[in-house]
N, C-alpha and C positions, 0 to 999 in steps of 0.2 A: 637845350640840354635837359634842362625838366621836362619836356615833355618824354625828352626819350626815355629817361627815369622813369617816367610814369606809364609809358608804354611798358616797359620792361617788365615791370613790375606786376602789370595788368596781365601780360602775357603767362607770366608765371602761374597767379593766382586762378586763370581760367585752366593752364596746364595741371595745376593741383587739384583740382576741380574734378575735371574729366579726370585724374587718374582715382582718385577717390569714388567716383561715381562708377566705374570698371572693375572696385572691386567688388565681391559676392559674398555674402553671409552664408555661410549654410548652417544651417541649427539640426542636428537629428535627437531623435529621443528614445530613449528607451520604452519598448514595448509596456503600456500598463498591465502588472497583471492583477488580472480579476479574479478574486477570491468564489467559488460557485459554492451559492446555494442550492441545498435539494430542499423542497418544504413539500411535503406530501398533503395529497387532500383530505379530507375526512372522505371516508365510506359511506356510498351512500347503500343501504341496507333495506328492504322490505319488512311491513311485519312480521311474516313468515318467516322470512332468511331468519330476523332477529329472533325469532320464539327456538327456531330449529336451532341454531348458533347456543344460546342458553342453557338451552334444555341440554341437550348432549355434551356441552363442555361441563356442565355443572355435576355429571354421573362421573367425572372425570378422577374428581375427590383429590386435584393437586392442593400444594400448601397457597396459602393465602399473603400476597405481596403483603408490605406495610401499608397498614392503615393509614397512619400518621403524614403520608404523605400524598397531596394532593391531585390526582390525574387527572386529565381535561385533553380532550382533543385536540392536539395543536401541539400541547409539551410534550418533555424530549421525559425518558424513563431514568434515572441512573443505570452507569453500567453494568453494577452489582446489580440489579433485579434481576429472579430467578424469571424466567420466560420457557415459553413449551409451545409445543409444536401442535398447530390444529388437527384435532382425528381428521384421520380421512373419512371417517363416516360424513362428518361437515363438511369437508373440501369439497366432497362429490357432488353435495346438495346445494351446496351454495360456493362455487369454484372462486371467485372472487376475492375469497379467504384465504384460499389457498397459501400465497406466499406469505402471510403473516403471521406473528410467533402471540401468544398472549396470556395474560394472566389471570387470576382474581383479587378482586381489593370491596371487600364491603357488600357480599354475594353482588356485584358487577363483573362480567366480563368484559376487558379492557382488551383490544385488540391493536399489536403495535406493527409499524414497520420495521424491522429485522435493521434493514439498511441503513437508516436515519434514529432509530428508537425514539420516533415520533408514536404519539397516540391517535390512532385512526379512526376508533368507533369504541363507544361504549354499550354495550349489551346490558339491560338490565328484565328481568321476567315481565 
């Protein structure tokens, strides 16, 4: 009679088993979303381009960004800064300017990406 017990019992345990082991997990997950960076590269510029770029933006006679604040290749401009559009006299001679807007800070010509108001090239005489 124990043994039967113990059969039965067995039987069970292995039935709990198998049915435990038939069932299926599924896990899904929500898509990550990825925040995109743009980070623009600096320009790369020739002497010339640079002398031509200076020279002609500097006859230009726009107001002068703030001083006070630090510009560097790589950083972002505030949004408030006044920015202007490169002559076409430049854009023709050196096309690669073209799509970018820029300023003066400290007789430098600062040239920014539009899209990102990253600073791309700094022009100075």
């Amino acid at each position: 009679m124990t043994h039967l017990r113990h059969a039965a019992i067995a039987a069970a345990l292995i039935a709990g088993m198998t049915a435990a082991q038939a069932q299926t997990t599924v896990i899904t997950r929500e898509p990550v979303q990825t925040q995109t960076v743009v980070t623009t590269e600096p320009l790369q510029l020739s002497p010339v381009q640079r002398q031509t770029i200076y020279r002609t933006i500097v006859r230009e006679r726009v107001a002068p960004a703030q001083p006070t604040v630090e510009y560097r290749v790589g950083t972002r401009v505030p949004a408030t800064t006044q920015l202007y559009a490169v002559p076409d006299t430049v854009a023709v001679e050196v096309p690669a300017i073209r799509q970018y807007k820029y300023m003066m800070v400290n007789n430098r010509v600062v040239l920014i990406d539009p899209t990102t108001s990253q600073v791309v090239a700094e022009v100075v005489e």
